[in-house]
N, C-alpha and C positions, 0 to 999 in steps of 0.2 A: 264757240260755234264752229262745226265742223266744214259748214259749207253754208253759201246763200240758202234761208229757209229754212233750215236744221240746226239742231243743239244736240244735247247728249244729256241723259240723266243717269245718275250713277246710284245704286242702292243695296246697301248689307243688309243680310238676314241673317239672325244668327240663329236659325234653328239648323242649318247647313254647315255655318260658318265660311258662307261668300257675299260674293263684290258681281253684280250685275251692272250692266251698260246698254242702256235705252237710247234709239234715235227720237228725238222730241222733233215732230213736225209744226214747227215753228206760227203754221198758217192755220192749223187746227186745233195744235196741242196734242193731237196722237202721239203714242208711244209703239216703236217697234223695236223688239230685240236686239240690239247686236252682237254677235259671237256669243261665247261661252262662258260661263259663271268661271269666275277665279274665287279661288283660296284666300280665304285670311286667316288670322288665330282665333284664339277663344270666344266666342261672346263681342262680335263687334256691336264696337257703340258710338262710331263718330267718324266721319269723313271728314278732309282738309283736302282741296283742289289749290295748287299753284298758281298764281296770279298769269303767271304761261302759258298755263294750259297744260303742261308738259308732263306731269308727272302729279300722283294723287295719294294718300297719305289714308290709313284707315286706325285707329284707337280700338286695339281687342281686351275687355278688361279684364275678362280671367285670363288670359297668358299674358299679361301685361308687357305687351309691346305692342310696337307701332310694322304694321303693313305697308311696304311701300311698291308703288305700281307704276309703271310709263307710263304714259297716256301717247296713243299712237295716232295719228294725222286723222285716221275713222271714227278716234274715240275711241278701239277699243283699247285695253289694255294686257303690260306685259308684267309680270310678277317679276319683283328684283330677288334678287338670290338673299332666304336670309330673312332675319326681323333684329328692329332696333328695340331692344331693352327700353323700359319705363319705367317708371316708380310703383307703386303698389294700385292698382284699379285706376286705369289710364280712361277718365270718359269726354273728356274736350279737347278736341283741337282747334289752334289759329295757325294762322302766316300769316306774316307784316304786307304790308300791300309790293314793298319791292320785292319780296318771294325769299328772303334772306336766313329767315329761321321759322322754326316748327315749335309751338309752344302748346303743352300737354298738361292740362288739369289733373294730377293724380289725387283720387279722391281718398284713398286707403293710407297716402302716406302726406299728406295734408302739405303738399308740395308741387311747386311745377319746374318738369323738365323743359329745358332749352335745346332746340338740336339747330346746328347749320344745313342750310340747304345747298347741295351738288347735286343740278339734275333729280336723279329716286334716291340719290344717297343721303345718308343722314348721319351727323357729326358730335356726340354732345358736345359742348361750350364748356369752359372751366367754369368752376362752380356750380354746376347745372347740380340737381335739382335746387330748387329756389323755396324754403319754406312760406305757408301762406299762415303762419299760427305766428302772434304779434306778439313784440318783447313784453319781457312779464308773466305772461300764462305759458302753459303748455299744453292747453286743452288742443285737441284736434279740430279743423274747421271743414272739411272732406271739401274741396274746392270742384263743379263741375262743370263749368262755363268758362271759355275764357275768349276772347273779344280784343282786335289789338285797333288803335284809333285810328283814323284817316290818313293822319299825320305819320306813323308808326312809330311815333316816339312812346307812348305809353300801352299798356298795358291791362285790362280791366278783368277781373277772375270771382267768380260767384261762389261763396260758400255755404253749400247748403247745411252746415250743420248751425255753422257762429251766425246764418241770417243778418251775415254781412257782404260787399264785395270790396275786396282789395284790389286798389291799385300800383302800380310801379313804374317807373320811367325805363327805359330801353335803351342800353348803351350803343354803341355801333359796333360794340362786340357780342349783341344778343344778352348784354349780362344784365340781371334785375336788379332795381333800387324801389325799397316803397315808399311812396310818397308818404312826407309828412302828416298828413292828414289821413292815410289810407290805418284802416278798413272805413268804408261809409256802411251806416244802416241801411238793410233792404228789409221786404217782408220775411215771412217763415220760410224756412228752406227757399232762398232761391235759387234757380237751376240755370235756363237759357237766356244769353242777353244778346242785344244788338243795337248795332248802330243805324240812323238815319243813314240816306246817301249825302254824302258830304262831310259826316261827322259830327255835326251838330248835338245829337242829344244820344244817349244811353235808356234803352230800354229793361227793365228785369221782370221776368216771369216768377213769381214769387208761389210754387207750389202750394205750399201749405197756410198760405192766408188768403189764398184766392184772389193774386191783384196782380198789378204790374205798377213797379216801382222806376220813376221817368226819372233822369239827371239830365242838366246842359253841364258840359262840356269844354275846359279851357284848354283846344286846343290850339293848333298853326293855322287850321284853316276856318276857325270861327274869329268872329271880333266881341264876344260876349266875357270874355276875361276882364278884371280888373285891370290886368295891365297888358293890354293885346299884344303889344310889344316881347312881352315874354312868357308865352303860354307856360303851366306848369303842369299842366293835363288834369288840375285839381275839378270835383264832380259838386255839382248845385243841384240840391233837390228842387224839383220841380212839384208843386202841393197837387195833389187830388182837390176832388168837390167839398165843401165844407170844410177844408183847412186839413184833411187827411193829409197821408203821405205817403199814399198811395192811390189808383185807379182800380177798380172794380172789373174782376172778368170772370170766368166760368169756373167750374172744379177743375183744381188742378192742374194751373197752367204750369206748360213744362218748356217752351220757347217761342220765342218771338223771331219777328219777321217783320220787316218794311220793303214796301215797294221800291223798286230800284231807281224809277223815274217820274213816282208820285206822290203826295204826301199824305199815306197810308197804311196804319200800321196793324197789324196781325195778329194774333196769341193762339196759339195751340193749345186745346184746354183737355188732357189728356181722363179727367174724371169726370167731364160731361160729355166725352166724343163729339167737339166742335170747335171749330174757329169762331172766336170773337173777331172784328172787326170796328179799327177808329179810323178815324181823320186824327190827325195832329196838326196845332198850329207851328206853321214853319219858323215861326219870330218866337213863337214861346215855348213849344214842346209840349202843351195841352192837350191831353186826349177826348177826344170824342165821340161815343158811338155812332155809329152809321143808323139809316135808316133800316137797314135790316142788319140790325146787331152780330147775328149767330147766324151758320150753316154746320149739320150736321156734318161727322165726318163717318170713315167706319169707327172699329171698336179698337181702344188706345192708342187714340195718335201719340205718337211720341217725336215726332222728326217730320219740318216741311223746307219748301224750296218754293220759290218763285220766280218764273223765268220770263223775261219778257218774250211781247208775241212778236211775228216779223213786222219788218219795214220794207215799204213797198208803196205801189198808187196805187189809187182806185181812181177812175175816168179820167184820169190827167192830175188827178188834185194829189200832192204827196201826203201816207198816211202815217205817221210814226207810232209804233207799237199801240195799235188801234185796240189790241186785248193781248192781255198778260195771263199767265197761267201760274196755278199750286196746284207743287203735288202733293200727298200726305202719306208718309209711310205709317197703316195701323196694323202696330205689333200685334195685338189682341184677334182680331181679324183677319192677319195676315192678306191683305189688301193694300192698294194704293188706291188712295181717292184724287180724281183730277177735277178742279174749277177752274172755270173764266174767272178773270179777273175785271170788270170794268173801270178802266182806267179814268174816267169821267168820275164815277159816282161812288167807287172803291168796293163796288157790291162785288160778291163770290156766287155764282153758279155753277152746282154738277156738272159737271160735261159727259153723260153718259154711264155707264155704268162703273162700279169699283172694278179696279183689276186686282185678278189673285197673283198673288207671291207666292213664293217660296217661304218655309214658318218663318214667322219673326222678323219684318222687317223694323229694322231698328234706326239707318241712318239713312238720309237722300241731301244730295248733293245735285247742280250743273251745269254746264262751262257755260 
């Protein structure tokens, strides 16, 4: 947040191959420009913002490297001299929540890079890249989600080809270990995951079987482990209705979203152009559709963001983020679509009309 009442939303389009910067007015959810589109490489496909604030991170997959930018006191930003090399189609970014290292789904070389973080500079780690193809085979899994936990001890990475995700533990030198029990089954091709706020449960957007695939979570700061004392970040399916093993959402969901300070959770259904909408139970991780399940979005969402709204009073009484906002970048349309969010009832509302972009907007990110 830049200042009392304002945010910043950040967003690539690759039909340009740039990085835009919106002031979000926090009291309404408008967007207004700020300064001038920067450069990125080929085909972006993912943003990573620093726990800082300081400095922002973009994944270009056809020039397979990673873009890195300051982030300046306005928001806006300053292109660092240069791009860090990637593995082969770089299209997910994390940071650990201390801001320590940059982890990069490369989906063409069935591997993830590790980089250290200094400021916009970026370092790879010994050993980096990390394969995500399990001893024994040597089938490919094109990894393109990756997710780091609360705790930042582990590691979570979706592959959409194996319709598994692997996880790893995270040394304090950035280096991977995969967990014993990693890859766990998800549905077809899954793509975008997320965490609850707190860390609790693992969400999956399961593209090609139309679901979202729920795990708890044994991490530091849940006590649902067998043995709490020693989290080992190992994943528990969580059932769908009728003993599935998975949750039901629209065509083609392609990433998830949870509210930051409510317990509601999101899917972007990129082959119906809409958000589905659940409740989760907080004790179990159960999804639930809403009363009004779906809102349309424009045409291919592929990338959303939820920012809380301000804080502030109304007549004396203190109001805390009274309405939250999504934005939605739709590639197909080249638009962003903005809703309310009601923090009461988890409903989504238009807020006005789609805004056009520049072609292809592909990632949104903001602080």
């Amino acid at each position: 947040m830049t200042s009392s009442g304002t945010g910043v939303l950040y967003l690539t389009t690759q039909g340009n191959s740039a990085l835009e910067a919106f002031s979000i007015n926090l009291g309404s959810g408008g967007l207004s420009l700020s300064g001038s589109a920067v450069s990125t490489g080929a085909f972006p496909t993912a943003i990573a913002l620093s726990p800082t604030l300081n400095a922002l991170f973009v994944a270009n997959k056809d020039s397979n490297d990673i873009s890195a930018y300051t982030v300046n006191s306005d928001g806006s930003l300053t292109a660092a001299s240069g791009t860090t090399k990637t593995g082969t189609t770089p299209m997910g970014l994390a940071i650990d929540p201390a801001g320590n290292f940059l982890f990069v789904a490369n989906q063409g070389s069935s591997d993830i890079s590790v980089f250290s973080i200094d400021g916009s500079s970026l370092s790879e780690i010994p050993g980096s890249p990390f394969t995500t193809i399990p001893p024994g085979t040597t089938l490919p899994t094109d990894p393109v989600g990756v997710v780091v936990s609360a705790s930042g001890n582990f590691l979570y990475v979706t592959n959409s080809l194996s319709g598994t995700v692997s996880a790893y533990s995270i040394a304090s030198s950035g280096t991977l270990t995969p967990l014993g029990t990693s890859p766990y089954l998800a549905g077809t091709a899954p793509s975008g995951l997320a965490l609850t706020p707190g860390g609790a449960f693992l969400y999956v957007a399961n593209t090609g079987s139309n679901t979202v695939s729920a795990f708890s979570i044994c991490d530091k700061v849940v006590t649902s482990c067998a043995d709490p004392n020693n989290p080992d970040g190992k994943l528990t399916v969580i059932p769908g209705p009728a003993a599935q093993q998975a949750f039901s959402a629209g065509q083609g969901p392609v990433a998830v979203a949870a509210d930051p300070s409510f317990n509601f959770l999101y899917v972007l259904d990129k082959g119906s152009n809409q958000i589905s909408a659940f409740a989760f139970g907080s004790g179990t991780g159960v999804l639930t559709a809403l009363a009004a399940p779906t809102v349309s979005t424009g045409t291919t969402p592929v990338s959303f963001v939820i920012v809380s709204g301000a804080t502030g009073s109304n007549q004396g009484n203190t109001v805390t983020n009274p309405t939250d906002y999504v934005y939605v970048a739709n590639n197909g349309s080249s638009t962003l679509s903005v809703f309310t969010l009601n923090t009461s009832s988890g409903i989504l509302t238009p807020l006005g009309q789609s805004i056009t972009t520049a072609t292809n907007p592909s990632a949104v990110a903001a602080d």
